[in-house]
mmCIF file of the C-alpha atoms, coordinates in Angstrom:
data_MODEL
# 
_entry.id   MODEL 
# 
loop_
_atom_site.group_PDB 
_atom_site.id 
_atom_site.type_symbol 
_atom_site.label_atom_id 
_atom_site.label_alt_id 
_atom_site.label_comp_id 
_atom_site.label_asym_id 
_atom_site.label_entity_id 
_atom_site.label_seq_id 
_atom_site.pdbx_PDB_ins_code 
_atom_site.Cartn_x 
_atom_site.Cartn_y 
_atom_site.Cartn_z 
_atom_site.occupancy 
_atom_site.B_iso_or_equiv 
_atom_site.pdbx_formal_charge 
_atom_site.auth_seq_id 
_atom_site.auth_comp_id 
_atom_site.auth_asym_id 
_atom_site.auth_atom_id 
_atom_site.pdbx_PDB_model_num 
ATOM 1   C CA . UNK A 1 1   ? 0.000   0.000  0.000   1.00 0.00 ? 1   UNK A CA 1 
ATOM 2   C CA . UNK A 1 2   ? 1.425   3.182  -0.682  1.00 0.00 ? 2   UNK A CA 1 
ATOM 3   C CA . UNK A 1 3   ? 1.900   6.147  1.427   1.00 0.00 ? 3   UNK A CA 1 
ATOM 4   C CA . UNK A 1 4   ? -1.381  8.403  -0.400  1.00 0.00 ? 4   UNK A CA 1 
ATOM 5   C CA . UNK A 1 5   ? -3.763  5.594  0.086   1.00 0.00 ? 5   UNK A CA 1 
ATOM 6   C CA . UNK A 1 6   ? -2.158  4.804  3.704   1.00 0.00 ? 6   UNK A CA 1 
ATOM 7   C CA . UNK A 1 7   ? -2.908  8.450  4.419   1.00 0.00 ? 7   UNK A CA 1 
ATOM 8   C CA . UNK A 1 8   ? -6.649  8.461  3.369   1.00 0.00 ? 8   UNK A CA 1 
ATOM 9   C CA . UNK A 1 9   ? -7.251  4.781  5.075   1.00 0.00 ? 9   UNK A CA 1 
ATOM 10  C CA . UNK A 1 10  ? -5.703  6.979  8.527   1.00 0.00 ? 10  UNK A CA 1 
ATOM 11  C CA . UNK A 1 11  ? -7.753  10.271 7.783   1.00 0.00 ? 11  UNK A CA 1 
ATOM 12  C CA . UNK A 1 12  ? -11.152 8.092  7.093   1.00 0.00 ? 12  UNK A CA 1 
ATOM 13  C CA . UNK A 1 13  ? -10.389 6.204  11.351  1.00 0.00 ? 13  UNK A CA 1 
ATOM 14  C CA . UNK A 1 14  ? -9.532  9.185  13.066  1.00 0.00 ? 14  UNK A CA 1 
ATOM 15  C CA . UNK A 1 15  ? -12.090 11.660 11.650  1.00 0.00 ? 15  UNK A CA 1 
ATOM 16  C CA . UNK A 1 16  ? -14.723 8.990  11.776  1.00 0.00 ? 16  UNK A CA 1 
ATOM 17  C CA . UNK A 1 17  ? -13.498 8.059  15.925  1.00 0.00 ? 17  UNK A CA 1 
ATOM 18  C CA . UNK A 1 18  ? -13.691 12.336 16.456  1.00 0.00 ? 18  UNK A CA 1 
ATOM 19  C CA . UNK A 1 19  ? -17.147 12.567 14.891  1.00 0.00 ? 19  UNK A CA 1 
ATOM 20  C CA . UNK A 1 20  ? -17.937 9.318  16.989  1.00 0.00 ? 20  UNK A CA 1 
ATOM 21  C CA . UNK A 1 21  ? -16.497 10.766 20.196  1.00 0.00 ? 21  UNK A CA 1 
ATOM 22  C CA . UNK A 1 22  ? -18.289 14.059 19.812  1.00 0.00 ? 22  UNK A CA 1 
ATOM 23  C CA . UNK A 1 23  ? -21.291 12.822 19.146  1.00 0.00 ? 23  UNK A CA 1 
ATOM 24  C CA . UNK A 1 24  ? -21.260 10.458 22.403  1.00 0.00 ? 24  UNK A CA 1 
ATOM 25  C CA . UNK A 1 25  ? -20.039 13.809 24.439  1.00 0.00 ? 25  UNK A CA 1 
ATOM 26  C CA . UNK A 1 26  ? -23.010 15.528 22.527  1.00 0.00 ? 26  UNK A CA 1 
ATOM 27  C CA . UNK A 1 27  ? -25.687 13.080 24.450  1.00 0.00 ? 27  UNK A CA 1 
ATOM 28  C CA . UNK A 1 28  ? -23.871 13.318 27.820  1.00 0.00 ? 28  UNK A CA 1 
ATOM 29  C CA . UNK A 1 29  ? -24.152 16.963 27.535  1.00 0.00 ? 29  UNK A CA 1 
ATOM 30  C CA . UNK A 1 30  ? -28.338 16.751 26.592  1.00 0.00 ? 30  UNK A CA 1 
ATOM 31  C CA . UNK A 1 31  ? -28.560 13.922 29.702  1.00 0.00 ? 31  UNK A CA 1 
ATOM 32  C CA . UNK A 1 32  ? -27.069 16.694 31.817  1.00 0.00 ? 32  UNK A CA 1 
ATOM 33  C CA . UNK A 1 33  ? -29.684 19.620 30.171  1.00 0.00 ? 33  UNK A CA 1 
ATOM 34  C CA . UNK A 1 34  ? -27.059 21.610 28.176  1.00 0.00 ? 34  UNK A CA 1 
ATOM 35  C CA . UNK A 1 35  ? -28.699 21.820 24.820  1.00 0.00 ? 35  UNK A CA 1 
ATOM 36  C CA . UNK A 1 36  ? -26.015 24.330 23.373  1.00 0.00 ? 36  UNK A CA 1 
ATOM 37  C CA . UNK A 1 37  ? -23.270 21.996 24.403  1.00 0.00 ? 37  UNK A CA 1 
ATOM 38  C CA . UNK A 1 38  ? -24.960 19.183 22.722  1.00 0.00 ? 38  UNK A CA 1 
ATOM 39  C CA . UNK A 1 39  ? -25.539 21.087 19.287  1.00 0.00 ? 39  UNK A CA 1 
ATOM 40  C CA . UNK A 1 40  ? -21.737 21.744 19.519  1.00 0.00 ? 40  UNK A CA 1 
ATOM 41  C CA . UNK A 1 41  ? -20.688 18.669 19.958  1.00 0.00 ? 41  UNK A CA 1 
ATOM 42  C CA . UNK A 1 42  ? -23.348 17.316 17.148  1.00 0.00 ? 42  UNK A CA 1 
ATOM 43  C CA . UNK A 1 43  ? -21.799 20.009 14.642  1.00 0.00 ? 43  UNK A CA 1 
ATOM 44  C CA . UNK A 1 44  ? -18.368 19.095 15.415  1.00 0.00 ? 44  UNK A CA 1 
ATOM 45  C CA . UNK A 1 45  ? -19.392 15.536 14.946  1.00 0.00 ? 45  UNK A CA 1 
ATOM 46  C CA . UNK A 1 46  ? -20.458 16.566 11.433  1.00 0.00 ? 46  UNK A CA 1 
ATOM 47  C CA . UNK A 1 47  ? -17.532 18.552 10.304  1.00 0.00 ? 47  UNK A CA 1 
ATOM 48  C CA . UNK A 1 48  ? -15.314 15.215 11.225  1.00 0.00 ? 48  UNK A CA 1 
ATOM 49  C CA . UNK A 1 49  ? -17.817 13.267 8.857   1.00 0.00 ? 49  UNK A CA 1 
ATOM 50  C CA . UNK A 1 50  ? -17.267 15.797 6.068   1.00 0.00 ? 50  UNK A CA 1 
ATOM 51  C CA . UNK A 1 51  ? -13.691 15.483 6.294   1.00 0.00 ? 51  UNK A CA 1 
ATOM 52  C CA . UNK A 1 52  ? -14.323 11.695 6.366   1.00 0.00 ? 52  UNK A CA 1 
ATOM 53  C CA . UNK A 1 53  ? -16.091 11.920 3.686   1.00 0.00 ? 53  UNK A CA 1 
ATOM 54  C CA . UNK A 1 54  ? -13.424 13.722 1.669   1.00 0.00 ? 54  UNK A CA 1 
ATOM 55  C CA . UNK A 1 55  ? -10.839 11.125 2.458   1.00 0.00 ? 55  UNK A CA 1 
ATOM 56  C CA . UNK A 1 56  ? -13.472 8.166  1.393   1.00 0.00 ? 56  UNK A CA 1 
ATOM 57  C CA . UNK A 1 57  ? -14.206 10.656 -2.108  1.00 0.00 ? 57  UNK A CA 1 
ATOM 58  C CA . UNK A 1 58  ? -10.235 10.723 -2.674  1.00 0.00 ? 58  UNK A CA 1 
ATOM 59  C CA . UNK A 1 59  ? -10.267 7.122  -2.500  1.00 0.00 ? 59  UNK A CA 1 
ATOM 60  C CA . UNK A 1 60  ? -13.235 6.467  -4.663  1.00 0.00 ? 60  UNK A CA 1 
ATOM 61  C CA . UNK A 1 61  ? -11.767 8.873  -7.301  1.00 0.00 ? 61  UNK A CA 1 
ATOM 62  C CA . UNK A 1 62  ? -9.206  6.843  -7.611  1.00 0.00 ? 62  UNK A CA 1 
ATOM 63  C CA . UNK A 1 63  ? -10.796 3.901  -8.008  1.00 0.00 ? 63  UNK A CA 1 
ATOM 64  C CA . UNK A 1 64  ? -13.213 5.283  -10.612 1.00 0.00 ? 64  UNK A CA 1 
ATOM 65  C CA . UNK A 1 65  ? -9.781  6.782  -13.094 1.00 0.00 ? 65  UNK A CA 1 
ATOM 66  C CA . UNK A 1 66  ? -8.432  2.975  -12.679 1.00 0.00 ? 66  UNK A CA 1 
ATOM 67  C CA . UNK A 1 67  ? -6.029  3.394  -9.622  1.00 0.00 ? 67  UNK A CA 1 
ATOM 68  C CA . UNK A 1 68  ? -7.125  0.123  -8.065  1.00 0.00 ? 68  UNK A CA 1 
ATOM 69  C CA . UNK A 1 69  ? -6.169  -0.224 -4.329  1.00 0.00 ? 69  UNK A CA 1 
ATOM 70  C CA . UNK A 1 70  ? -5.749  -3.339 -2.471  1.00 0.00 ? 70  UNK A CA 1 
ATOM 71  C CA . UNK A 1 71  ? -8.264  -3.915 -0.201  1.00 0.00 ? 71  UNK A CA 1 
ATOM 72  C CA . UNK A 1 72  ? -6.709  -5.130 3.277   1.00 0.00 ? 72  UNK A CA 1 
ATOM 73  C CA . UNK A 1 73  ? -8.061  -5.292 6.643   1.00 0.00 ? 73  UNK A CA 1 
ATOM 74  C CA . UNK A 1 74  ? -7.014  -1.560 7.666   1.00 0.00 ? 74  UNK A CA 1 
ATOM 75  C CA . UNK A 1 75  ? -9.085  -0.311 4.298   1.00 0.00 ? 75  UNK A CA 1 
ATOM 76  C CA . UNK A 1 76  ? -12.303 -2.422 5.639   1.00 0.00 ? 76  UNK A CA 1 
ATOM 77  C CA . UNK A 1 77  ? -11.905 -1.104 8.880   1.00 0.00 ? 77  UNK A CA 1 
ATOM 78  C CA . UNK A 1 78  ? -11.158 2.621  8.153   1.00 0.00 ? 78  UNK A CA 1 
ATOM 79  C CA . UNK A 1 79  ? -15.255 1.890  6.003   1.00 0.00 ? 79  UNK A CA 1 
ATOM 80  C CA . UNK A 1 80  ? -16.689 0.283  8.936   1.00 0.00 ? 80  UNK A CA 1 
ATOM 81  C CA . UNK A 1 81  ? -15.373 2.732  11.244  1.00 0.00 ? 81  UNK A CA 1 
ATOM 82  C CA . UNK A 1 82  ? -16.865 5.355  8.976   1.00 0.00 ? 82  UNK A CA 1 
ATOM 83  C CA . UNK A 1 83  ? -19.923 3.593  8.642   1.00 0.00 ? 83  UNK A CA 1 
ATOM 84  C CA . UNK A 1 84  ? -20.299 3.378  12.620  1.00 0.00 ? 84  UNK A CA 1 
ATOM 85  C CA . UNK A 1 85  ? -19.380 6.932  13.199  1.00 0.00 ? 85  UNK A CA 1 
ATOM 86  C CA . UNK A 1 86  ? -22.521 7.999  10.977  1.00 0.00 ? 86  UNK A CA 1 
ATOM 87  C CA . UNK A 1 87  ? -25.315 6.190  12.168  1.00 0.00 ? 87  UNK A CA 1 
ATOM 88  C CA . UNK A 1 88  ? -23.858 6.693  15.974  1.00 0.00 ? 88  UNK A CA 1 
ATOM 89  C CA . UNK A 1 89  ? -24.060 10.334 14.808  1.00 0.00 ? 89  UNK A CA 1 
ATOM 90  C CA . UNK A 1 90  ? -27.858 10.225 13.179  1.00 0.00 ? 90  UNK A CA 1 
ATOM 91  C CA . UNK A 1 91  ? -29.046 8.292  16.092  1.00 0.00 ? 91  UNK A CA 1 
ATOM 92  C CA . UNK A 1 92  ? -27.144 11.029 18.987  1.00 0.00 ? 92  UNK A CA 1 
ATOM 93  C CA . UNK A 1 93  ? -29.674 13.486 17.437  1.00 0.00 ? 93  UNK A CA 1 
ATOM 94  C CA . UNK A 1 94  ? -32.743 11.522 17.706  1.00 0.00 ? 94  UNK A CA 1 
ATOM 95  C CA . UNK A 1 95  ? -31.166 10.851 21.569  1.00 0.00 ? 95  UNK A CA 1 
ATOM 96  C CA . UNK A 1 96  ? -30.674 14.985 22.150  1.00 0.00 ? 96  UNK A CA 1 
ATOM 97  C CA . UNK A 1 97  ? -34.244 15.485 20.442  1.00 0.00 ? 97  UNK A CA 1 
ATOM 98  C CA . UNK A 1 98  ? -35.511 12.867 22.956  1.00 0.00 ? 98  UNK A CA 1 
ATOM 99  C CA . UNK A 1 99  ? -33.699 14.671 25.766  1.00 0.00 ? 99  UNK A CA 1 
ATOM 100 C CA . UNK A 1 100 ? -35.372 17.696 24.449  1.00 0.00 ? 100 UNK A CA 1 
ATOM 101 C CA . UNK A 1 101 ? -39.119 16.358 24.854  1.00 0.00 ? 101 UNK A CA 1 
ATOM 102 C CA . UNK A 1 102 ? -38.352 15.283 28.302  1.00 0.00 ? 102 UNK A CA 1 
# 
């Protein structure tokens, strides 16, 4: 695997853990009443999935122009991982809107 694709595999696990991590800190903060802190924490959450996102796009651009990458277990993971980080995300804000109503 070279360096590039090592690089995107990287960005795609730790911007996906951030946007995981915030969004977890986002519900503590609407269990405890602090709405603004939660909303923070959800839009941070989102700004790590965009730059997810624009790791996973570099990838996929590649793919599609006929720069095939091996796919090994880190590549899987660093999907998964942003795969996880999303729907813990979309489900945090059902969670604060819950918090919300109670």
């Amino acid at each position: 695997m070279n360096e590039e694709n090592l690089e995107a595999i990287m960005g795609l696990i730790v911007h996906a853990g951030n946007a995981k991590s915030d969004a977890m800190e986002a519900i503590q903060a609407a269990k405890k009443g602090d709405f603004s802190e939660a909303t923070e924490k959800i839009q941070q959450a989102e700004a790590s999935l965009v730059e997810a996102h624009h790791a996973q796009t570099g990838m996929l651009t590649k793919e599609a122009q006929g720069d095939h990458m091996t796919v090994t277990l880190l590549t899987v993971h660093s999907q998964d991982h942003l795969m996880t980080a999303i729907a813990f995300t979309d489900l945090a804000k059902e969670i604060i809107d819950l918090y919300k109503r109670v």
